[in-house]
N, C-alpha and C positions, 0 to 999 in steps of 0.2 A: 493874595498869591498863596499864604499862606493854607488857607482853609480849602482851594482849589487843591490844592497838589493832593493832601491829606483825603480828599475824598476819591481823588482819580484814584489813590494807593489803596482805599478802601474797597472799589470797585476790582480794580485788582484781583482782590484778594478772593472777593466773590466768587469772580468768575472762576478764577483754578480751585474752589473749593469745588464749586457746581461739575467743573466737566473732573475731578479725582475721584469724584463721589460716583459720575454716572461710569468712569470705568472700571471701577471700582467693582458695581454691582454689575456690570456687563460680563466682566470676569470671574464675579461669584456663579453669575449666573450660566457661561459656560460650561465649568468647571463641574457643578449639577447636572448639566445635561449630558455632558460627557458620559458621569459616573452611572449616570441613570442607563445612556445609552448603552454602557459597558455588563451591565445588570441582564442584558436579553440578547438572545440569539438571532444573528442577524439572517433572514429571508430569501433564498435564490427564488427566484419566478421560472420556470421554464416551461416555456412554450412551443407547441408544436404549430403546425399549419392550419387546426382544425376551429372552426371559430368559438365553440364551448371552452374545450379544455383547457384550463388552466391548472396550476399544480404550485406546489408550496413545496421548497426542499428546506429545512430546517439544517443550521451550521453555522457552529460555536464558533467563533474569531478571533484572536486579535487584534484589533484593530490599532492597538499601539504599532504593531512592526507591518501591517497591511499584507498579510504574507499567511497562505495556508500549509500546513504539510499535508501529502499525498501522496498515494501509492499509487504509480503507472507502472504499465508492463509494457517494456522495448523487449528488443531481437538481439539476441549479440550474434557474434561470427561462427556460432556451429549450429546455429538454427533455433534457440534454446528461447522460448520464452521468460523472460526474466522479471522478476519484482524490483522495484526501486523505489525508494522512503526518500521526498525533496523535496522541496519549498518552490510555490508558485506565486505570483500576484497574485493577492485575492481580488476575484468580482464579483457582480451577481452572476447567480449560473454558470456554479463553480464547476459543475461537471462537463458543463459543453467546453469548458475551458481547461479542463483535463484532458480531453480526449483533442482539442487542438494542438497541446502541447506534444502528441503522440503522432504528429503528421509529419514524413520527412520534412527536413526544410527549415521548421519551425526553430526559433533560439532555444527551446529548452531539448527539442533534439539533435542540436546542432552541438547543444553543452554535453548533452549523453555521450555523442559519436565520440566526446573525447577519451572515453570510455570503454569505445571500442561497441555501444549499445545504441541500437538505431530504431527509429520508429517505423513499426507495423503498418504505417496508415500512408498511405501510396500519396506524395505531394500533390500539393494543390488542392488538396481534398476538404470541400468544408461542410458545416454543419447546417444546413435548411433548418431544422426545427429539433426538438426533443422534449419529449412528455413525459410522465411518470403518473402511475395512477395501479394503487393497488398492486403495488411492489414491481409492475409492469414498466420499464421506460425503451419509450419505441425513438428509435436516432434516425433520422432521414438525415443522410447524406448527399450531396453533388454527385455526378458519376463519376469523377476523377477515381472514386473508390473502387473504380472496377479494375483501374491500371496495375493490376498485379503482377507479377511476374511469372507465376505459378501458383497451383492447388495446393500443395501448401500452405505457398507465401499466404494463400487466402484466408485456408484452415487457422493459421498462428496469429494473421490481425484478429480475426472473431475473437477468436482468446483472449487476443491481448485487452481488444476492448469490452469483453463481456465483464473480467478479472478485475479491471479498471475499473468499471461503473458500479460491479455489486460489490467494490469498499466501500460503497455507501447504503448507509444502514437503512435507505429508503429505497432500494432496490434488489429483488431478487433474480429479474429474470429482464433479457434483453431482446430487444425486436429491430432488426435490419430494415430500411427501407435504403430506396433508390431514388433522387427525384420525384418523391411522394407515393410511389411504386412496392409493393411488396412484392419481391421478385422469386423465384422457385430457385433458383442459383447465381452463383456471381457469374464474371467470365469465363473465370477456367473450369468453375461445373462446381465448386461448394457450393454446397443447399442451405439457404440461408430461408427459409418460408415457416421454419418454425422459432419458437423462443429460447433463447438459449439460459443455459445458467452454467454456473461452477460446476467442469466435470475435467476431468481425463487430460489436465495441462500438460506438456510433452510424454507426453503416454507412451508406455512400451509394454505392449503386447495389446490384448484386446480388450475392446471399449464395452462387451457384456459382462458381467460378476460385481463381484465387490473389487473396486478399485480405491487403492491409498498413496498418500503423496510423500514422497520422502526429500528431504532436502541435501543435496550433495553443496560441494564447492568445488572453483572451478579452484587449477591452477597459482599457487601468486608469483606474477610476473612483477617488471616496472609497474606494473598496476596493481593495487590490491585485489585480490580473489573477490570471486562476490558468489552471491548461495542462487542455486537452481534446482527449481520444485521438479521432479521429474516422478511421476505416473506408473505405477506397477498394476497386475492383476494380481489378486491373489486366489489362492486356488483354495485356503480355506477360511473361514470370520469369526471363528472361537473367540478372539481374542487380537484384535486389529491392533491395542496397542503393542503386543509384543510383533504382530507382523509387520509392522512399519520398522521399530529399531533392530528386526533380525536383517528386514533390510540395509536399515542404515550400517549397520557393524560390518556384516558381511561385504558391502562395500557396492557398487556399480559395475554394469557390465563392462567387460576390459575391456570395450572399444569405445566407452564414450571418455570425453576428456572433462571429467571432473572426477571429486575423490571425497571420503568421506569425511577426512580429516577425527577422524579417531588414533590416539599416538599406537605406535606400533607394539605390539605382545598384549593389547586389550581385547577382550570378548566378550560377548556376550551372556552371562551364565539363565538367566530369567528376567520376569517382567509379570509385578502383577496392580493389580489396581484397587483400591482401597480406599474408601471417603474421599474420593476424587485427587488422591495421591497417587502417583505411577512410581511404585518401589524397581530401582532399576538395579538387579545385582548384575557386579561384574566378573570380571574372574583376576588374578593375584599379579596379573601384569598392571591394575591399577595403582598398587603399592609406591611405582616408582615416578606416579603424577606429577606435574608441577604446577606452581599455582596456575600460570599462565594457560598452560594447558587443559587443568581441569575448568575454566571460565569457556577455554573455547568447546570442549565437551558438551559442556551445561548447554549453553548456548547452539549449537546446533540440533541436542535432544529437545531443547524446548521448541525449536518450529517444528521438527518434527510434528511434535505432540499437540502443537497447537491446534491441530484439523480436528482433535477432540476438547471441543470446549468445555465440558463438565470435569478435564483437567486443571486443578489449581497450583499440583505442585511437584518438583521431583525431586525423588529421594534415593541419592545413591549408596550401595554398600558392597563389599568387596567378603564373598566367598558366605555372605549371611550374615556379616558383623560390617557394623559403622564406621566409616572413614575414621571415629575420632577414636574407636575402640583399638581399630589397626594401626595408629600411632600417625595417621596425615594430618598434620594441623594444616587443613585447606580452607579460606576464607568464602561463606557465602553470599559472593554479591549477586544484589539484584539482576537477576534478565530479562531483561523486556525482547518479547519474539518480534523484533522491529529488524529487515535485512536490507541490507544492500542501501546505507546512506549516501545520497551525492544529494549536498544540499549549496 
């Protein structure tokens, strides 16, 4: 009985050695594959209807939180096409799933509406196919897309989704279809037959010349303010960065409802550019900044400024001398030209 038991206990022992061992190295072994998989950018496939083409969109992840940040453009209540910075589920075929989240109806524009910011893309509206090839990606839609309201309403989807799609750096240019159909306009009469790209987002005045984007804000209500790109011509291009902030300073036409949020008695004095530094002088009304203020400053100068990428940096001075020479001890935090978070 003795020498029985002793061996069962011996057996035992075996066994939970044999199966610690194999989870052991089950768990070493996920844990490598994990780190490996964490190593490489994971793959969206997007396909259109066509039986060749196939396409490869490359996008870095997370895959710890499953979750991408992205820029979609919704409508808010004065017609204004807007930018929004928010976190979606990540899938394959991230962009088709960008531009889902952009269709009334949908939960993440249902989360917008609370915002008062509504999606461009007429319910019910889905996505048949999307390609990408040579900075080209062509979107074939259902017809539900046709249900607009008006020419407009039509004008400011295109936007919203061209603005949308080329945030990704493997797209320059966008192509409308209909139910596999390249069509010469929508319902209400926008010509949708050629490709579109980044131009003229709520435009004011005319869509020939040199056109720049200037960032206003709207209002803050119970809701915080959020920034809206809004479209000038300018009538001369000497020098774009000073005609964007003469914009900005100067302020927006009195009847649109946003502001520039520049503190009151500052102006503009010059603007010149140098090793990719935009030196911004002001005039003596900035003496009486505050930190809080001169961050939000900073901050709406840098989207400004961002439409010129060979921009690295900016450098304010009050009358031709240095904030620290004119006695502001202001701190410079980082600004990242990131707008309009609802994450």
């Amino acid at each position: 009985m003795g020498l029985k038991r002793l061996l069962h206990i011996a057996l035992a022992i075996a066994i939970i050695i044999a199966l610690t061992g194999c989870s052991t190295l089950d768990m070493m072994a996920g844990l490598k594959n994990e780190e490996k998989q964490k190593a490489f950018d994971y793959f969206a496939i997007l396909e259109d209807d066509t039986e060749d083409e196939e396409v490869v969109e490359t996008i870095s992840i997370n895959q710890d939180f499953k979750t991408k940040s992205i820029i979609a453009y919704y409508k808010d209540a004065n017609g204004f096409v807007v930018p929004v910075n928010t976190d979606i589920a990540w899938e394959e075929g991230i962009a088709k799933a960008v531009i889902r989240h952009m269709v009334v109806g949908s939960d993440k524009e249902k989360q917008m509406a609370k915002s008062d910011l509504h999606g461009p893309i007429p319910e019910g509206t889905e996505i048949i196919g999307m390609s990408i090839k040579d900075g080209l990606c062509v979107v074939d839609f259902t017809k539900s897309i046709l249900n607009t309201a008006s020419y407009e309403d039509e004008r400011d989807m295109i936007t919203a989704i061209t603005y949308t799609l080329t945030e990704f750096d493997t797209i320059d240019k966008v192509e409308i279809r209909v139910e596999g159909q390249q069509m010469e306009s929508l319902a209400k009469g926008y010509p949708v037959n050629v490709a579109f790209e980044r131009e003229n987002i709520n435009l004011v005045g005319s869509e020939d010349g040199a056109n720049y984007t200037v960032f206003y804000k709207t209002a803050e209500t119970e809701l915080e303010g959020y920034y809206v790109p809004i479209t000038f011509s300018a009538e001369t291009v000497g020098n774009p960065v000073k005609i964007v902030l003469e914009r900005l300073f100067s302020g927006p036409p009195s009847d649109m409802p946003v502001q520039n949020n520049i503190p009151y008695g500052i102006s503009l004095n010059d603007v010149n550019v140098s090793g990719g530094v935009a030196k911004v002088d002001l005039s003596m009304g900035a003496l009486a900044l505050t930190q809080e203020e001169y961050e939000e400053l900073n901050k709406i100068v840098v989207l400004c400024l961002q439409q010129f990428g060979e921009l690295s940096e900016v450098d304010f001075s009050i009358e031709g001398i240095s904030f620290e020479e004119a006695g502001l001890d202001l701190l410079d935090t980082e600004v990242t030209p990131v707008f309009n978070n609802y994450k």
